[in-house]
C-alpha positions in Angstrom: 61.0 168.1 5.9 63.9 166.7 3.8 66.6 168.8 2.0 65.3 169.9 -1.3 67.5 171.5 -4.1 66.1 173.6 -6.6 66.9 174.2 -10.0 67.0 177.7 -10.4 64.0 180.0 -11.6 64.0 181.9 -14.6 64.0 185.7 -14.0 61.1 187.6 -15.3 61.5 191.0 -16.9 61.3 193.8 -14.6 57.7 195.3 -17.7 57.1 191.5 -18.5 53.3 192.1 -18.6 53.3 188.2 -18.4 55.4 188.2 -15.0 53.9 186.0 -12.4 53.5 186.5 -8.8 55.9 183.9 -6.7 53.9 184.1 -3.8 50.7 183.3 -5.6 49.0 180.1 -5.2 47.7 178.9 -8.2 47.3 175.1 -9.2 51.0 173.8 -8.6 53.4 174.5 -11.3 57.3 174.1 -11.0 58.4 177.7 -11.4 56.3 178.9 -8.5 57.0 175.9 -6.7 60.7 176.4 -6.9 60.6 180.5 -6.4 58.9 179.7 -2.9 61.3 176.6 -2.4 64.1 178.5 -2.8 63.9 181.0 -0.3 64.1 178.4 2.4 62.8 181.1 5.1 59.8 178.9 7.3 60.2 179.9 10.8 62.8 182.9 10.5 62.4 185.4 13.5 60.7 188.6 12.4 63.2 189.9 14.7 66.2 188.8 11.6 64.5 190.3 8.8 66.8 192.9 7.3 66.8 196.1 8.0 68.0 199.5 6.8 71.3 199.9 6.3 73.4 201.9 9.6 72.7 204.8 9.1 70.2 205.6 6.6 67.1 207.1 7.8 64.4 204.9 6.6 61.1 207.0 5.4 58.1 207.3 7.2 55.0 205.0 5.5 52.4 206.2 3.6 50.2 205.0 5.4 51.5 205.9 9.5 50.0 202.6 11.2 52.6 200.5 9.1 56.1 199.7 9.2 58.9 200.6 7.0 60.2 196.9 5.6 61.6 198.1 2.1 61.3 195.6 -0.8 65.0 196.2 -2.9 64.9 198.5 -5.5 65.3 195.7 -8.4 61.9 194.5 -7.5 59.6 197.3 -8.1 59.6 200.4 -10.7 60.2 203.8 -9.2 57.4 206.5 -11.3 55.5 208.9 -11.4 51.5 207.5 -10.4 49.5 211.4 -11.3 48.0 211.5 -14.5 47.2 210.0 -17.1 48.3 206.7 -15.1 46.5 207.5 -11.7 46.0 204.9 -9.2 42.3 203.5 -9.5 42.5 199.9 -8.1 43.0 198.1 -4.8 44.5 194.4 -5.5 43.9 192.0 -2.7 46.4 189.1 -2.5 47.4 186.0 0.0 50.7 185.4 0.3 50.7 181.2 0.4 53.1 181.5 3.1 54.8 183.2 6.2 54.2 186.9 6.3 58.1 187.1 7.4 59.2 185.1 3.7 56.9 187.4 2.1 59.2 190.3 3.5 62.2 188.2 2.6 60.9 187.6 -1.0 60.3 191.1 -1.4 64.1 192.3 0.1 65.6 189.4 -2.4 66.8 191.3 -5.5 66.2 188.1 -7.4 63.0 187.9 -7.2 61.0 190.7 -8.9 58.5 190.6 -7.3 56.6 193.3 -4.6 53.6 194.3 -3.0 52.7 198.0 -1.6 51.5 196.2 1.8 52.0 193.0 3.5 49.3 192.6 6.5 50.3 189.4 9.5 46.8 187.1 10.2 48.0 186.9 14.4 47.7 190.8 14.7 46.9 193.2 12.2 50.7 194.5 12.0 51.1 195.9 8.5 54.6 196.5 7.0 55.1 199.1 3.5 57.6 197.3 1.2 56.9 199.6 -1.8 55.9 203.8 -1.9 52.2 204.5 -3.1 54.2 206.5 -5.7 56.2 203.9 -7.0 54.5 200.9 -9.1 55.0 197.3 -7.4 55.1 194.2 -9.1 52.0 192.1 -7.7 49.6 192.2 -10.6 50.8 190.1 -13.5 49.6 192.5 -15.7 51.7 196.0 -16.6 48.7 198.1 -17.0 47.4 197.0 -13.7 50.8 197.5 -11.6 50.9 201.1 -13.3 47.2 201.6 -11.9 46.9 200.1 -8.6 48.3 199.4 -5.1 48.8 195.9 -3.9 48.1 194.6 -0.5 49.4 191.3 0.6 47.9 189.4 3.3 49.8 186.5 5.4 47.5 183.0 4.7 46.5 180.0 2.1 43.5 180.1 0.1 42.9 176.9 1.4 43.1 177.4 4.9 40.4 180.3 6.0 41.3 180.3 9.7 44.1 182.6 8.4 42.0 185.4 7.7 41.3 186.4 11.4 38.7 189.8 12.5 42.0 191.7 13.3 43.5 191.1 10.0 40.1 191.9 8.3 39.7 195.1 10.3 43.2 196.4 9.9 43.6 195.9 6.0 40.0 197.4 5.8 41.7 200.4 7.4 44.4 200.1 5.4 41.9 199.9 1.9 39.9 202.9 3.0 43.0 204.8 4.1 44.4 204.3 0.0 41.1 204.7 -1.3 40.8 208.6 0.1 44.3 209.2 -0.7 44.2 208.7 -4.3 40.3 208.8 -4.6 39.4 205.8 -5.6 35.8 204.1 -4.8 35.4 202.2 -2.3 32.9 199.2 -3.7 33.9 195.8 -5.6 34.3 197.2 -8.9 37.9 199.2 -7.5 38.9 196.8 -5.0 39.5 193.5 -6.4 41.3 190.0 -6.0 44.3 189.0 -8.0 41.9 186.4 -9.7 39.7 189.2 -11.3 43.1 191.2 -12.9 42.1 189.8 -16.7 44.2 187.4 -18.0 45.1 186.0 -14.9 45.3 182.7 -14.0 45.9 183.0 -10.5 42.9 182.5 -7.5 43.5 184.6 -4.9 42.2 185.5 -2.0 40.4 182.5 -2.8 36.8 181.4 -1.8 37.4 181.7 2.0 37.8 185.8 1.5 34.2 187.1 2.5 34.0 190.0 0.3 31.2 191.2 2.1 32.4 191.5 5.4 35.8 192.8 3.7 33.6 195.7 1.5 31.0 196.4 4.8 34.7 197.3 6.9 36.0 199.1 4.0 33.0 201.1 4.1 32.5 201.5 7.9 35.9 203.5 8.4 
């Protein structure tokens, strides 16, 4: 692949209701194309993605199969999620590239943009970048970031093969899990794609997400 050089992205608004999601993969436009372009991360080792600083004591997950992987502080809004703003939603995202950029994204300050929980196709692993009590920036829409929790999963829209029976089973876990936490339930009207947040333009998890297999797992836990 030949060197490419960016011009820089414009910086959304931390409450920009219009803010759009970087690792999204809607029909190409330049500013996405460059946010994703500019992280120049294919191929880095999961074992160099950054880590807590020496001597902090990270916090346990919410959710105690995952990992800890922080997302900064810039890039998500710290608040309270009891009522009248209770979580009622599960969002279900693909990432349109490596699961360890998506970490990279997230710990980039620049960015602003998060998910609650990134999930890797090969195995199931599942990091937390962002509390269940804090509000993440995966939505694209305000009201929706205030309401739900955003999960992340390592693929393209266009290339199904991603979306392997470990990756389905573990993020149903995972859905289930948040969904008897903060009560929500657990059919297609509370846990929906980016694509169905209104106003959005965006597609994912695409037409290679069975939904029914996806609800049927959620279901089974």
């Amino acid at each position: 692949m030949r060197p490419h050089r960016p011009r820089p992205a414009p910086v959304p608004s931390a409450l920009d209701d219009t803010e759009r999601h970087p690792l999204d993969h809607t029909s190409p436009r330049p500013a996405r194309r460059l946010i994703l372009q500019a992280t120049a991360l294919a191929a880095v080792p999961y074992a160099l993605l950054p880590g807590p600083p020496a001597g902090a004591r990270a916090p346990g997950p919410d959710h105690p199969p995952a990992e800890w992987r922080p997302a900064s502080t810039a890039n998500y809004t710290k608040g309270d999620r009891s009522a009248p703003r209770p979580v009622d939603r599960v969002i279900i995202h693909v990432t349109q590239t490596q699961y360890t950029n998506t970490l990279f994204v997230f710990a980039n300050p620049r960015k602003k943009v998060s998910a609650h929980y990134v999930v890797r196709s090969a195995d199931g692993h599942t990091s937390q970048c962002v509390r269940e009590s804090d509000i993440a920036w995966h939505a694209g829409d305000w009201a929706h970031n205030t309401r739900s929790i955003g999960i992340e999963h390592e693929g393209w829209v266009d290339r199904p093969d991603y979306f392997t029976d470990v990756m389905y089973e573990t993020s149903a876990r995972l859905t289930a899990a948040v969904c008897a936490r903060h009560g929500i339930p657990t059919d297609r009207a509370h846990i929906i794609g980016h694509h169905e947040v209104p106003g959005s333009d965006h597609t994912d998890p695409g037409p290679g997400w069975d939904w029914s297999r996806y609800i049927r797992l959620v279901n089974a836990v």
